[in-house]
LUMDREN-736147 format. One record per atom (N, C-alpha, C): residue number from 1; x, y, z. Coordinates in Angstrom, 2 decimals, decimal comma. Example, Ala and Ser with C-alpha at 12.3 -4.5 7.8 and 13.67 -1.06 7.14 Angstrom:
   resi        c1        c2        c3
      1     13,19     -5,69      7,80
      1     12,30     -4,50      7,80
      1     13,20     -3,30      7,80
      2     12,85     -2,25      7,08
      2     13,67     -1,06      7,14
      2     12,90      0,03      7,87
This chain:
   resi        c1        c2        c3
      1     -0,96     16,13      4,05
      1     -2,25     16,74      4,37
      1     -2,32     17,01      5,87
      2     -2,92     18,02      6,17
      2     -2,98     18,48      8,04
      2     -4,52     17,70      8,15
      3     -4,72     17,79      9,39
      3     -5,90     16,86      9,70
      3     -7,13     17,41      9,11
      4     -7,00     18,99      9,41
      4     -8,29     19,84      8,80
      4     -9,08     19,54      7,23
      5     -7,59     19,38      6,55
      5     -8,02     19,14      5,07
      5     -8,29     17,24      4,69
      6     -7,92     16,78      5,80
      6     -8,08     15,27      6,04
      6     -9,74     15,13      6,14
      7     -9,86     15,79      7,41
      7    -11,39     15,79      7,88
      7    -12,57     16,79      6,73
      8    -11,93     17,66      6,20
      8    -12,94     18,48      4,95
      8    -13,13     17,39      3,90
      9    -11,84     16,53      3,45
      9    -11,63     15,93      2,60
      9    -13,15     14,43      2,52
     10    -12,45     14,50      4,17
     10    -13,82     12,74      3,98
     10    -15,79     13,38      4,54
     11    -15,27     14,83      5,72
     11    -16,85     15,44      5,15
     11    -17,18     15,39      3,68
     12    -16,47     15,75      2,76
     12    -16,54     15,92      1,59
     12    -17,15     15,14      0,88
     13    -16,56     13,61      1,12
     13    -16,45     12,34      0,63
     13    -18,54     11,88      0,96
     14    -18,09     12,02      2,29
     14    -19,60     11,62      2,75
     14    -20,25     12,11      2,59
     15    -20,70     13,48      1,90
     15    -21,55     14,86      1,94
     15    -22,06     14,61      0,24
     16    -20,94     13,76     -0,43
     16    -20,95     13,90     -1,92
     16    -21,07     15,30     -2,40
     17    -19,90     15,95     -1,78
     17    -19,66     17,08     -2,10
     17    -18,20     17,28     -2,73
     18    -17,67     16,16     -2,32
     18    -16,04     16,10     -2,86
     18    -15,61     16,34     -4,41
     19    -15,11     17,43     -5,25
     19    -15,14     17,08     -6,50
     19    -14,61     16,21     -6,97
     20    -15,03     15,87     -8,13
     20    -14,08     14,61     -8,75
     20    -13,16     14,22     -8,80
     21    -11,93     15,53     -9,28
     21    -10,60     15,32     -9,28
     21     -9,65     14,76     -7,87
     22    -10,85     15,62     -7,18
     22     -9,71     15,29     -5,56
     22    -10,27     13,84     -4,79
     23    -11,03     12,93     -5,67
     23    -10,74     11,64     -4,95
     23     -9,88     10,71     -5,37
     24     -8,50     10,85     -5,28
     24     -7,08     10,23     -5,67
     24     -7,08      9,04     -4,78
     25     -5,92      8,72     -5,26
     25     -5,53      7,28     -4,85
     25     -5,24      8,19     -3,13
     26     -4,53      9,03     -2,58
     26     -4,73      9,37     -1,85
     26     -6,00      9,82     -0,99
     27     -6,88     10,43     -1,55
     27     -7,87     10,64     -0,90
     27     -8,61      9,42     -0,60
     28     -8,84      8,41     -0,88
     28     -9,27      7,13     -0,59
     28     -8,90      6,92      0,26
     29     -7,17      6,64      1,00
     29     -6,89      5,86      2,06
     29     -6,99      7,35      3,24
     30     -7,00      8,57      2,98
     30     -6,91      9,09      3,74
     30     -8,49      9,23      4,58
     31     -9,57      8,83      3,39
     31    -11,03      8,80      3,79
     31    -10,93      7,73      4,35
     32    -10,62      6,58      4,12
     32    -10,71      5,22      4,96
     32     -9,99      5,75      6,36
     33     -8,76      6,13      6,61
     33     -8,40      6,44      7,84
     33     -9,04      6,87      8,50
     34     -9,40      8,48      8,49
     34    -10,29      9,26      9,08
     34    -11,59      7,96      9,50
     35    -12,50      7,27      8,65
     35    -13,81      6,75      8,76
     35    -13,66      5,57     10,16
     36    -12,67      4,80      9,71
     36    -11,93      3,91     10,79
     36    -11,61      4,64     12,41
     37    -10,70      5,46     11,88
     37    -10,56      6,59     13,58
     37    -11,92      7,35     14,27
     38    -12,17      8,22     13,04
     38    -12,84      9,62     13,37
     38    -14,69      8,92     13,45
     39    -15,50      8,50     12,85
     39    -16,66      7,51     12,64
     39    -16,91      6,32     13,04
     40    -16,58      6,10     14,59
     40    -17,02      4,80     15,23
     40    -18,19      4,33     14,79
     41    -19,22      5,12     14,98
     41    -20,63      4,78     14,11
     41    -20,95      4,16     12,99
     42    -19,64      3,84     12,11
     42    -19,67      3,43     11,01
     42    -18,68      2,06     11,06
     43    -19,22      1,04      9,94
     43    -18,04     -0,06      9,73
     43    -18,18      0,08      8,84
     44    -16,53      0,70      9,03
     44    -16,26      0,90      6,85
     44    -16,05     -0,42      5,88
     45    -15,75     -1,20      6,69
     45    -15,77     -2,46      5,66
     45    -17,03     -2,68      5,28
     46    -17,81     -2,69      5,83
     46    -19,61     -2,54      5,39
     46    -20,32     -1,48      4,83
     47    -20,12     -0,66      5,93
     47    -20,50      0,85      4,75
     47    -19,53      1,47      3,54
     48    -18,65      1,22      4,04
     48    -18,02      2,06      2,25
     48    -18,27      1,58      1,32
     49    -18,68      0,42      1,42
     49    -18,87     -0,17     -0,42
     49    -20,31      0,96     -0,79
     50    -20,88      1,02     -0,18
     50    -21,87      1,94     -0,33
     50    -22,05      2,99     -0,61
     51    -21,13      3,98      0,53
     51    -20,58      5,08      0,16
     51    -20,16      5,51     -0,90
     52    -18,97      4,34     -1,62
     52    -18,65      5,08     -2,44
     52    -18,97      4,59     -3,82
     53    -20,26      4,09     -3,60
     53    -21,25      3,71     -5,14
     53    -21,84      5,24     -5,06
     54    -22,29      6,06     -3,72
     54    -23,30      6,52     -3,61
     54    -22,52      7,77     -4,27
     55    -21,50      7,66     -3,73
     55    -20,29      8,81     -4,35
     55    -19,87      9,12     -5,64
     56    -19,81      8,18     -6,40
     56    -19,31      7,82     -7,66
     56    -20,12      8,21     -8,43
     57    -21,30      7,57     -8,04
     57    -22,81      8,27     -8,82
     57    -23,20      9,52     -8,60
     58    -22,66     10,33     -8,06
     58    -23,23     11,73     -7,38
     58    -22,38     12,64     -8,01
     59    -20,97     12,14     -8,86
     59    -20,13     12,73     -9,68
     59    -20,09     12,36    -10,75
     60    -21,48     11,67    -11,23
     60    -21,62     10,77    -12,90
     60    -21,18      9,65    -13,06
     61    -20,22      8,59    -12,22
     61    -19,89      7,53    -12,46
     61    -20,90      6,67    -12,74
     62    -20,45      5,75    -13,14
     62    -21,61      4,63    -13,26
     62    -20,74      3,25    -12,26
     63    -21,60      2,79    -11,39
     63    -20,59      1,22    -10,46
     63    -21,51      0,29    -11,94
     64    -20,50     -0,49    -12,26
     64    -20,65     -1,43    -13,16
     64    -19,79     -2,83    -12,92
     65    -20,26     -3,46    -13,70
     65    -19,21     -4,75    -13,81
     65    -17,74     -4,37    -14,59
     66    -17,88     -3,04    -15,06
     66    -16,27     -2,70    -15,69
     66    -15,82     -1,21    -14,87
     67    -16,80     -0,44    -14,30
     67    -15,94      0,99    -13,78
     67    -16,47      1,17    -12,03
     68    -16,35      1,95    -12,04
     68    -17,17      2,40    -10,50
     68    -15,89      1,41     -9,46
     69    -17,21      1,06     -8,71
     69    -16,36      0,41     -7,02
     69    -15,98     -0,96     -7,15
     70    -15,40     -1,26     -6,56
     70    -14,31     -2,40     -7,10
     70    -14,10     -2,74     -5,42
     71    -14,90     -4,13     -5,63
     71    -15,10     -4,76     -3,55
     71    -13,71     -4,74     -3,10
     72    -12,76     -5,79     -4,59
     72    -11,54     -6,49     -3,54
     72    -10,54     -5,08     -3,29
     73    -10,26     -4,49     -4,40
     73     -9,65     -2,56     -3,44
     73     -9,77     -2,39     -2,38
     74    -11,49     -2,21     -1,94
     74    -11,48     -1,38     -1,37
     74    -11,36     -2,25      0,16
     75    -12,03     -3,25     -0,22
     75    -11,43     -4,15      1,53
     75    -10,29     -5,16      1,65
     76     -9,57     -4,80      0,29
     76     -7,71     -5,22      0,60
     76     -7,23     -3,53      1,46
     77     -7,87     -2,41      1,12
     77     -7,25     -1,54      1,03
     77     -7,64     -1,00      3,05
     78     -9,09     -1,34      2,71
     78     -9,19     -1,43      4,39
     78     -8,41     -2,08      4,97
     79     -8,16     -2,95      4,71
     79     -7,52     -4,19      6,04
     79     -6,04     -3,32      5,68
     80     -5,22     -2,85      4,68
     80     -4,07     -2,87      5,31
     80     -4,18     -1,07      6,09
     81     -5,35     -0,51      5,61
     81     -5,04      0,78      6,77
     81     -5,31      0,43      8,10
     82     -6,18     -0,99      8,43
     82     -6,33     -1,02      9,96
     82     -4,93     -1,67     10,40
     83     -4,70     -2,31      9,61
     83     -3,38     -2,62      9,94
     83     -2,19     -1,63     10,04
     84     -2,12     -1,07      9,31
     84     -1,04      0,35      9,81
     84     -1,47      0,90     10,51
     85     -3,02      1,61     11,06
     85     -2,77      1,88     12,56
     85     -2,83      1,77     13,71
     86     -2,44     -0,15     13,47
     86     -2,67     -1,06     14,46
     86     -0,96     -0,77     15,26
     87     -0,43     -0,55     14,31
     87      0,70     -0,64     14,53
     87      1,04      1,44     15,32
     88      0,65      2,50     14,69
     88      1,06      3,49     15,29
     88      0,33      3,56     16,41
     89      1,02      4,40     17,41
     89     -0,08      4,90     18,73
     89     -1,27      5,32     18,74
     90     -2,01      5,19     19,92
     90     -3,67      5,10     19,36
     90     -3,98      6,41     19,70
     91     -3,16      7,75     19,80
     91     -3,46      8,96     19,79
     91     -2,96      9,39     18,82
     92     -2,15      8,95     17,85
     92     -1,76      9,25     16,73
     92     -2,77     10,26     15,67
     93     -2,73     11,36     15,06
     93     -3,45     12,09     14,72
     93     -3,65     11,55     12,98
     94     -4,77     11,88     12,77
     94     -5,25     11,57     11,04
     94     -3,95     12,09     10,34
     95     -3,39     13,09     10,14
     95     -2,66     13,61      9,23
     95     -1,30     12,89      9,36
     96     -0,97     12,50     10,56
     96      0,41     11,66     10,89
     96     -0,36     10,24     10,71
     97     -1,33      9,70     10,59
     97     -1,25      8,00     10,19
     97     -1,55      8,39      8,66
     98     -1,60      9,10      7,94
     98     -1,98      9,08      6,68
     98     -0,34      9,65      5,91
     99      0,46     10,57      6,72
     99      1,80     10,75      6,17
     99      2,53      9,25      6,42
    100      2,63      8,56      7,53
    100      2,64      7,43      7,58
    100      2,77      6,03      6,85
    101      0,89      5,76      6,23
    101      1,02      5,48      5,28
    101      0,86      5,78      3,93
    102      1,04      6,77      3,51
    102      1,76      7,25      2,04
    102      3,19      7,05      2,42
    103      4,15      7,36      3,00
    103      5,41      6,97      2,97
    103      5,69      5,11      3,02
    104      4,99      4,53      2,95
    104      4,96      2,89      3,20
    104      4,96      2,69      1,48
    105      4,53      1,86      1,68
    105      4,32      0,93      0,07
    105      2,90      1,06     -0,65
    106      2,42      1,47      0,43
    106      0,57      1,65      0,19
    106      0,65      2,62     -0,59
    107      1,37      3,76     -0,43
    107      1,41      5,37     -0,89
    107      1,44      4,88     -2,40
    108      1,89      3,79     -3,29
    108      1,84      3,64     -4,43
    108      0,82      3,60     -5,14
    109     -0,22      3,39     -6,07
    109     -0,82      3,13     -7,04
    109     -0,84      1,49     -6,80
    110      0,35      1,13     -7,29
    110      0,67     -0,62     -7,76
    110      0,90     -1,26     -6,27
    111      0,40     -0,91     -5,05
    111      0,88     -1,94     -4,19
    111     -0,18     -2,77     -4,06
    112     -1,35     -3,04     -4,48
    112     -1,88     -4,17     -4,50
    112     -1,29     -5,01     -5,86
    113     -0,31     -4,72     -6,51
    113      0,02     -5,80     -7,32
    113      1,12     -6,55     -6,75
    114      1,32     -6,57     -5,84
    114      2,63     -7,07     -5,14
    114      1,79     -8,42     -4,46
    115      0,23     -8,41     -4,46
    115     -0,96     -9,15     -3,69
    115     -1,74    -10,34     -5,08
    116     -1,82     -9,15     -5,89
    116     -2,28     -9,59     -7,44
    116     -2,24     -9,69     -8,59
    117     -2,38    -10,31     -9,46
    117     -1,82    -10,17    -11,11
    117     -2,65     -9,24    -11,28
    118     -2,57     -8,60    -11,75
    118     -3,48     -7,19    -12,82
    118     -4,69     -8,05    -13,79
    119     -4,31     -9,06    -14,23
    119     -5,60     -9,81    -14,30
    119     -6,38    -10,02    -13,69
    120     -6,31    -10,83    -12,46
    120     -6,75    -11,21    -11,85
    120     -7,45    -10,21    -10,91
    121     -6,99     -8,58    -10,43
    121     -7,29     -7,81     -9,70
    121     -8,40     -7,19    -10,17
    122     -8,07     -6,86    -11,77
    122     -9,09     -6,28    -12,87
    122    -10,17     -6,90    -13,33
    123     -9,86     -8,08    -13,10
    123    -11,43     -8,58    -13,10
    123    -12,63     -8,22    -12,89
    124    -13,32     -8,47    -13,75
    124    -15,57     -8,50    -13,09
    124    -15,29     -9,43    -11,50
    125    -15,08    -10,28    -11,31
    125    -15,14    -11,12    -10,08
    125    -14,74    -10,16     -9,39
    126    -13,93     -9,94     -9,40
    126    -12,62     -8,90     -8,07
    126    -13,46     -7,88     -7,69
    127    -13,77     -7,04     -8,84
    127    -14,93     -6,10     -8,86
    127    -16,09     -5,88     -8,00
    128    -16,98     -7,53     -8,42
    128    -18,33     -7,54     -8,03
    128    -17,96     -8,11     -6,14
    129    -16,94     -9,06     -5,99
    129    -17,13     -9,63     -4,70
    129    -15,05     -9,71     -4,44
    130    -15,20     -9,81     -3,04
    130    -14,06    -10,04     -2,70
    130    -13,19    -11,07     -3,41
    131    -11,95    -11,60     -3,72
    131    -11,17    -12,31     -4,52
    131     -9,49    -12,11     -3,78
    132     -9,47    -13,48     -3,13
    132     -8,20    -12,97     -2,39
    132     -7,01    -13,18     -3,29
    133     -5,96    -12,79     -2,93
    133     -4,49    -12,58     -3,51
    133     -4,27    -13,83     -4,18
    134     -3,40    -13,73     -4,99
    134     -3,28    -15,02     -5,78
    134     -1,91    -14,93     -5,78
    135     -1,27    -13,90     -5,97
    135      0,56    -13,88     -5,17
    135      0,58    -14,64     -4,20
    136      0,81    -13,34     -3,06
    136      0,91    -13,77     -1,62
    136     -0,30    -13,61     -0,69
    137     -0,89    -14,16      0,15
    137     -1,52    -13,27      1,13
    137     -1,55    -11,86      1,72
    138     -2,91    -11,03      2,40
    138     -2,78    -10,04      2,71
    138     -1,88    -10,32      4,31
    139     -0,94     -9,31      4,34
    139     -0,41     -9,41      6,25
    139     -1,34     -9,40      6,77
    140     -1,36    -10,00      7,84
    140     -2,21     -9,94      9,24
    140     -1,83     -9,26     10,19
């Protein structure tokens, strides 16, 4: 993704204008990036759970105890994007920390199972409130 369609992508996100299809497992970490870099004004570990109830619902989802937003995702998923661009240069552009991490392990679907049993991740608990790793710990 170039930064332009990075930055349309999470206007998008926040505007609840984004269609449905295009909020992928990609578009998630690439909206968390951008929100982290580009939205000082915001703490996405605090505001996104919000966001993206507000989001979900604005495209028919329902946040439930079985579908919608899911806490431990989305702030396992924060902490390891601040962590990857803790690590690149701090002029590093949205579209290069997001090629970045999609080329890592994150870019998968299943890399929080390397953190969690699929039981345990899928859970109502995991869901409703944070639930740390029961593998290994998240890196620091």
């Amino acid at each position: 993704m170039t930064d332009e369609e990075i930055d349309a992508l999470a206007q998008g996100f926040c505007a609840c204008t984004l269609p449905k299809e295009r909020w992928t497992h990609g578009a998630h970490f690439a909206t968390a990036l951008w929100l982290i870099r580009m939205r000082p004004d915001l703490q996405p570990e605090h505001d996104m759970p919000g966001m993206i109830r507000r989001y979900n619902e604005s495209v028919g989802g329902v946040n439930s105890a079985t579908s919608g937003y899911h806490e431990t995702i989305t702030q396992a998923s924060l902490h390891m994007a601040r962590r990857l661009l803790a690590g690149l240069p701090g002029d590093v552009t949205p579209a290069i920390a997001y090629a970045a991490l999609m080329a890592s392990p994150l870019g998968s679907k299943d890399w929080l199972f390397t953190y969690w049993s699929r039981d345990v991740l899928m859970a109502t608990s995991a869901r409703l409130a944070w639930v740390a790793p029961n593998f290994t710990p998240l890196p620091t």
